[in-house]
C-alpha positions in Angstrom: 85.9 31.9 109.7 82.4 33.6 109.9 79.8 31.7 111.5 76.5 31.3 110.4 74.0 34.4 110.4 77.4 36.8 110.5 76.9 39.1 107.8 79.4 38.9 105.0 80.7 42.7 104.1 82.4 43.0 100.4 85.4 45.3 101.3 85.7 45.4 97.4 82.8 48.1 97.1 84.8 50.5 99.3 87.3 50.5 96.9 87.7 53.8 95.0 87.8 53.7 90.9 86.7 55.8 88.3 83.0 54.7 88.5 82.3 54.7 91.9 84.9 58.4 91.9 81.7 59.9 88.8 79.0 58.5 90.4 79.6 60.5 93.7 80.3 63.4 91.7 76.7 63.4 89.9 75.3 62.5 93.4 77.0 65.6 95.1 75.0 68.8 95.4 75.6 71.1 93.2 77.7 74.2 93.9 76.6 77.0 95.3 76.6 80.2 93.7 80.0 81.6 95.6 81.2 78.4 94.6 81.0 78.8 90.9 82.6 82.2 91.1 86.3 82.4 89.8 88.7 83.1 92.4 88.1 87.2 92.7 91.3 87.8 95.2 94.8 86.9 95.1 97.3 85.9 97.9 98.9 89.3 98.1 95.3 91.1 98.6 94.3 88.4 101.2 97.4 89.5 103.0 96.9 92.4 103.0 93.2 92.2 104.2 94.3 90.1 107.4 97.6 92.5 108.0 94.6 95.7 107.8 92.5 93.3 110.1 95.2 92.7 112.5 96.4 96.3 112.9 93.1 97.6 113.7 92.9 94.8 116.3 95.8 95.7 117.9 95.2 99.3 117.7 91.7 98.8 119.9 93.5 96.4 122.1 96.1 99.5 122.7 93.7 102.3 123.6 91.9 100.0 125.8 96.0 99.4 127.7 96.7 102.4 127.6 95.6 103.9 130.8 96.9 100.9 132.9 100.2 100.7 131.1 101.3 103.7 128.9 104.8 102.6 127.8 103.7 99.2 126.4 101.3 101.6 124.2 103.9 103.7 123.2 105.7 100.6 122.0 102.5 99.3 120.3 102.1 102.4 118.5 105.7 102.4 117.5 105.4 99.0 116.0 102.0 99.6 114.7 103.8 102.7 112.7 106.2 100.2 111.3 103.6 97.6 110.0 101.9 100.1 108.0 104.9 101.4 106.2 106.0 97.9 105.0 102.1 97.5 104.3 102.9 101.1 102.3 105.8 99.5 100.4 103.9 96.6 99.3 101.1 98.6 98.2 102.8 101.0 96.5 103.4 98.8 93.5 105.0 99.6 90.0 105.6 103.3 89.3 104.3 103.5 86.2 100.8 102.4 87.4 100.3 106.2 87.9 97.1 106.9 86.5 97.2 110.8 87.7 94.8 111.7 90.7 91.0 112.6 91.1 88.3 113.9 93.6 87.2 110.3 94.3 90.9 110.1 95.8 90.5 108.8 99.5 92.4 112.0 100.8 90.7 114.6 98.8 88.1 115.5 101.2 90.8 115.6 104.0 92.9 118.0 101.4 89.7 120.8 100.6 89.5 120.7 104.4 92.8 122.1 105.1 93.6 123.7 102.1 90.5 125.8 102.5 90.6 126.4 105.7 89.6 130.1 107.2 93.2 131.9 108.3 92.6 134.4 110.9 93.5 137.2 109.8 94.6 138.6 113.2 96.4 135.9 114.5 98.5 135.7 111.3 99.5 139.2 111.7 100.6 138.8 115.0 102.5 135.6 114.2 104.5 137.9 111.9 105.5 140.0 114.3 107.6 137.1 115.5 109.1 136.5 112.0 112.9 136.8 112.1 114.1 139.8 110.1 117.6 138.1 109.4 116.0 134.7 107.6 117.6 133.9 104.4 115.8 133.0 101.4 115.5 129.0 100.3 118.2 127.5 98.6 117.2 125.2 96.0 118.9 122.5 94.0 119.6 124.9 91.2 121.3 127.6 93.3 123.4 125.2 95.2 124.7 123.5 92.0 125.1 127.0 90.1 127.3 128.4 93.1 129.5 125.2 92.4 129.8 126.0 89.0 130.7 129.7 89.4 133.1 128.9 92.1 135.0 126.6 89.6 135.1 128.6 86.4 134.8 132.3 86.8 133.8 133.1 83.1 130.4 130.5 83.4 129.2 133.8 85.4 127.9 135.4 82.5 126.1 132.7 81.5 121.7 132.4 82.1 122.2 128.7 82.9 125.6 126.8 82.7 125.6 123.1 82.3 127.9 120.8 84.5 131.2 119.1 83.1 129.1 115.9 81.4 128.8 114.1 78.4 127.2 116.1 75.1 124.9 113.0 75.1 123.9 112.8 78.3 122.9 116.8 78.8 121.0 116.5 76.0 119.0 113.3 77.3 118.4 114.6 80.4 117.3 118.3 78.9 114.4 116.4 76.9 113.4 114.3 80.1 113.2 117.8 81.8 110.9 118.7 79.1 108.8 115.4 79.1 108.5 116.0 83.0 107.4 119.6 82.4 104.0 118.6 80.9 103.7 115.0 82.6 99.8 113.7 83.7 100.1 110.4 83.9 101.6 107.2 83.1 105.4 105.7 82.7 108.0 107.9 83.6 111.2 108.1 81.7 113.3 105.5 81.8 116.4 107.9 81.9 114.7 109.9 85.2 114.7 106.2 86.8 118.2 105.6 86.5 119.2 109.3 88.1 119.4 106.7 91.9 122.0 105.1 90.7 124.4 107.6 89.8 127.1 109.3 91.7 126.6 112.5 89.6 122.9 112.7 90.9 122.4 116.3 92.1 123.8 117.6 88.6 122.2 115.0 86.7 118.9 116.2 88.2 119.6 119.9 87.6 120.1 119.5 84.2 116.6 118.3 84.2 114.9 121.6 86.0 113.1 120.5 88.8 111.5 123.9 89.3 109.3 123.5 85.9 108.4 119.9 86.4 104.8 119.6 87.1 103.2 118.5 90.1 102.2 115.4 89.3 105.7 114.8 88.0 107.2 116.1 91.5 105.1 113.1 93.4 106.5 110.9 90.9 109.9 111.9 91.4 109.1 111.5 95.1 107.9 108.1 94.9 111.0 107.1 93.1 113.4 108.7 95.4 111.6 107.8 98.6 111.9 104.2 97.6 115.4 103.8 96.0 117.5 106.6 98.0 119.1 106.8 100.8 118.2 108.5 103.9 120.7 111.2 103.7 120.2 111.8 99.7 116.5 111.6 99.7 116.7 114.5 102.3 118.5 116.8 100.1 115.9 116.1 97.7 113.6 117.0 100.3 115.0 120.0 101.0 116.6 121.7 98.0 113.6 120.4 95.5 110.2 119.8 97.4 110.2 121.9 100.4 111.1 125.4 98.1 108.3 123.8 95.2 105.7 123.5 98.0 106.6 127.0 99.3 106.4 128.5 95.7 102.8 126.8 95.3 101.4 128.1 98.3 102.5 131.3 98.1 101.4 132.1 94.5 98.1 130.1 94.9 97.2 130.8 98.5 96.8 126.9 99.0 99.2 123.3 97.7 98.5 121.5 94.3 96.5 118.1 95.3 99.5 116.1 93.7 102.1 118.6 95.9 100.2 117.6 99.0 100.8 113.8 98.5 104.1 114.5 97.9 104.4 115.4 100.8 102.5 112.4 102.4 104.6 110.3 100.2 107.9 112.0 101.7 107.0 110.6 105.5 108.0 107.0 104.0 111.7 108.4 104.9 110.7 110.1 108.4 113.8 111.1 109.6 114.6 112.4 106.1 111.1 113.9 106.3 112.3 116.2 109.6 115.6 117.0 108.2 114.3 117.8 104.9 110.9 119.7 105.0 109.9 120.1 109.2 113.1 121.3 110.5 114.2 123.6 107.5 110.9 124.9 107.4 110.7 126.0 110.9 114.5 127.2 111.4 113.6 129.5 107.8 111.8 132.0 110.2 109.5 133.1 107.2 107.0 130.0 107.6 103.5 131.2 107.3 100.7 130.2 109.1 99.2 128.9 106.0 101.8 126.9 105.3 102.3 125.2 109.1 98.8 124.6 109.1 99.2 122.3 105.6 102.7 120.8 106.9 101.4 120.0 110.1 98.1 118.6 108.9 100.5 115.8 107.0 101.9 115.2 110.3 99.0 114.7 112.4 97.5 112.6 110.0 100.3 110.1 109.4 101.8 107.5 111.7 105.4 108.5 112.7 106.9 106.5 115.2 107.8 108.2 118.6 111.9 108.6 118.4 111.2 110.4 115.2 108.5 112.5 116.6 110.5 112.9 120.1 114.1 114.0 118.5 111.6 116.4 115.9 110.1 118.2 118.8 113.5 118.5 121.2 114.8 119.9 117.9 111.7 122.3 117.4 112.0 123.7 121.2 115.8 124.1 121.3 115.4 126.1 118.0 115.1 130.1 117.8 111.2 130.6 118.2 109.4 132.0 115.4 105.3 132.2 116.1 104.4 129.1 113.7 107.3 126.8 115.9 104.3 126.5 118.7 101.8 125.1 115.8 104.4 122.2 115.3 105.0 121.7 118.3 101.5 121.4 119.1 100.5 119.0 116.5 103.5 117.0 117.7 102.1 117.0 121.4 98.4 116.0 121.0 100.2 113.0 119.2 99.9 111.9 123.0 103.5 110.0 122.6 105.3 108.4 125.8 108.2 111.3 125.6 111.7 110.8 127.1 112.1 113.2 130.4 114.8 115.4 128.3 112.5 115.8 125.9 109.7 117.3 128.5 112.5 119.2 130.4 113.6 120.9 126.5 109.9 121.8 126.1 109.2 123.5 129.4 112.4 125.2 128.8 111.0 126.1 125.4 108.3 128.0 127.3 110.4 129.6 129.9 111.8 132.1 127.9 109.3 133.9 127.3 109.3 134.3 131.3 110.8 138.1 130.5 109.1 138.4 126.9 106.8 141.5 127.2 105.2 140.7 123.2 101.8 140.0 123.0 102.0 136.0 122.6 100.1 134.4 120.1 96.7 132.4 121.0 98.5 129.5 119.2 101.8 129.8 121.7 98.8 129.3 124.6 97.6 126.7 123.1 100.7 124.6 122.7 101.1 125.2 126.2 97.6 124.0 127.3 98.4 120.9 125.1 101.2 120.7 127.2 100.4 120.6 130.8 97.4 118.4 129.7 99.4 115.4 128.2 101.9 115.6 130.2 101.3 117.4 133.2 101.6 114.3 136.0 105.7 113.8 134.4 106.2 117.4 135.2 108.5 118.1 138.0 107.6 120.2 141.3 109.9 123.0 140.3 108.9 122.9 136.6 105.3 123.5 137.6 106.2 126.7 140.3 108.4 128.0 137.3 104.9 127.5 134.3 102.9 128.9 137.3 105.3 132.4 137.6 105.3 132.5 133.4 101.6 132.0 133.5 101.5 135.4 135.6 103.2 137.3 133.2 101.7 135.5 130.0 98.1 135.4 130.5 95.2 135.3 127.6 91.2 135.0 129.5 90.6 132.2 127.5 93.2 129.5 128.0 94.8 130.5 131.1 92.8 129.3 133.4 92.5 125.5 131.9 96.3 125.7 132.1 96.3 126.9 136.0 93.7 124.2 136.3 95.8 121.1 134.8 98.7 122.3 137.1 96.8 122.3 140.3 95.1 118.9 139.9 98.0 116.9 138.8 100.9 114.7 141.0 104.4 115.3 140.4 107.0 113.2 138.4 107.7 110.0 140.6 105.0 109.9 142.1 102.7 107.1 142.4 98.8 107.9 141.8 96.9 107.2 145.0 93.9 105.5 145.2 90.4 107.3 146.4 88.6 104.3 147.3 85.6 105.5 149.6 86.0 103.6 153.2 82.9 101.4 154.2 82.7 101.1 157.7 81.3 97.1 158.7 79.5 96.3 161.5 80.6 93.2 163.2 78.1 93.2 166.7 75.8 90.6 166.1 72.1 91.7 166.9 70.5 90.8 170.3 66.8 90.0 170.3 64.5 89.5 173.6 62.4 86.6 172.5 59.6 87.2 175.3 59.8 91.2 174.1 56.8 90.4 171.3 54.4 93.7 170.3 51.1 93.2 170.9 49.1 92.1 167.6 45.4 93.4 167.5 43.3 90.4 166.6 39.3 90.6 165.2 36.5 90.2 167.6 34.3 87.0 167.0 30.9 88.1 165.9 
């Protein structure tokens, strides 16, 4: 019971209803103007934006570890390289939102750089003194399914272009998709082209379509769509038989790659593995790769995140490989990727260089390079032995230029094993306490009285 003087409270007014709810709505500010916007971005974006956000977080949290502790950045950067394929995937969207490509493109200025870049002329000939004389031209998708063709029915030989054992209806679908991809820009591909993933029959099913008169932007489409929906293994014969000898064909006749060819290519490193199978490792082991083209190739490579197993098996493959003069500008690119390499892979590479202990060529400024590259990312996992034997080849292979920075590197490194010792400068401390004479007191001059 309240006593008198106790203030009496109505908990009846703190009761919401619809009055007292529009009354505080009319006494409210009003909104402010980011307020009265519509909402601008959805979920997915804002995703994205914080996954973007995240990864460049971590990515300046990884150079900053990666002096004290270089295998946990190697594993950073490997799942760094993950994240921003799935982020690639989600961005990649609907296929037919192709809307053809322009000089605004964000890797257009990146493109003119390489594509018009200055070839020394020099170097190039000397490069193709290394070419090998034996190298075999490119097979492409239509010589590999023509030879199976021939091989089964010996009169077909006569014939300009004989078609597989398929359906009337379906050659002549997929002729007319051939000729719709022939002059494609932009917009939806054919329906028909789409379903080619799902069919058993795939490589013939393509041929019949003539992949060597699509256009380019037609090729990146088809690579979108088969980077996406194939397999490893089948998206690497793609690669191979249809990209790699369209890329070639475009570089030699124009004396630089299609814009649309060149993201093909980008768009081909979803698949990586199928990527090294398919255009690196072919292109290399062909022993007629220009330096043209390992300079366009290898830009791709050094541009794009490729996590390090991929990278490490790519460039044990590259130095086990017959050498041809352009193998030392992958393998370059590949090392100034500043990966944490497995030993074999190291101990493949310095034997890579070893052979040309005995050489008595002329090597290329490139194969000096490679080596300098060498030696300076890796020279402390280098064994004792490994650096003698690079010191003898450094005798016999020597350019004015880079030599010495190599001979350098070797000299001021520690051997694999061993443990980086620590130059701290010694301060010597003085622990005698001081002794004072307190009746020893200097004389002080003192003013005269006037």
């Amino acid at each position: 019971m309240a006593k008198k003087g106790d203030r009496i409270v109505n908990t009846q007014n703190f009761l919401p209803d619809d009055a007292s709810v529009a009354a505080s709505r009319k006494r409210s500010k009003a909104p402010k103007t980011h307020q009265q916007q519509e909402k601008l971005i959805s979920s997915i974006t804002s995703r994205k934006i914080l996954k973007e956000a995240l990864a460049q977080q971590r990515e300046v949290e990884d150079e900053e570890n990666a002096d004290k502790n270089p295998s946990s950045a190697a594993f950073a950067v490997a799942a760094a390289a993950a994240e921003e394929w799935q982020r690639a995937r989600e961005e990649e969207g609907d296929i037919d939102a192709f809307n053809g490509f322009t000089e605004g493109d964000s890797d257009y200025n990146d493109y003119q750089k390489v594509c018009h870049e200055e070839i020394d002329e020099i170097q190039e000939k000397l490069l193709m003194t290394f070419i090998s004389k034996t190298a075999a031209t490119d097979r492409t998708l239509t010589d590999i399914i023509l030879e199976k063709l021939k091989e089964k029915n010996d009169h077909l030989a006569s014939e300009a272009r004989p078609m597989p054992k398929l359906d009337a209806s379906v050659i002549e679908l997929y002729k007319g998709v051939g000729k719709l991809l022939s002059e494609y820009t932009q917009g939806k591909m054919p329906k028909a082209f789409k379903h080619i993933t799902s069919m058993a029959c795939w490589e013939d099913v393509l041929y019949l379509t003539e992949p060597e008169k699509w256009s380019a932007n037609a090729m990146y489409q088809a690579t979108r769509i088969f980077a996406s929906n194939f397999s490893s293994r089948k998206v690497e014969r793609f690669y191979k038989l249809v990209l790699l000898p369209r890329v070639r064909v475009d570089i030699r006749k124009h004396r630089r790659l299609h814009f649309a060819l060149y993201q093909s290519l980008k768009k081909a490193l979803y698949k990586p593995a199928a990527f090294n199978k398919g255009i690196l490792l072919p292109l290399a082991k062909s022993g007629t790769c220009s330096l043209r083209e390992a300079v366009i190739v290898g830009s791709i490579i050094e541009k794009s995140s490729i996590p390090m197993l991929h990278s490490s098996v790519a460039l044990l493959k590259l130095a086990e490989m017959e050498y041809c003069g352009t193998t030392s500008y992958f393998i370059k690119v590949l090392l100034e990727k500043k990966y944490a390499l497995p030993y074999r892979v190291l101990d493949a590479v310095v034997a890579n260089f070893m052979r040309f202990l005995d050489d008595v060529r002329a090597m290329p400024v490139i194969w000096h390079q490679s080596l300098l590259a060498f030696v300076q990312r890796y020279k402390h996992e280098l064994q004792k032995e490994d650096k003698e034997n690079l010191q003898a080849l450094l005798e016999k292979q020597y350019h004015r230029l880079v030599t010495p920075g190599i001979e350098r590197e070797l000299e001021n490194s520690r051997n694999r094993g061993e443990k980086e010792v620590d130059t701290v400068p010694t301060v010597s401390v003085v622990n005698k306490p001081i002794e004072e004479d307190r009746f020893d007191i200097p004389q002080v001059p003192m003013e005269e009285d006037d």
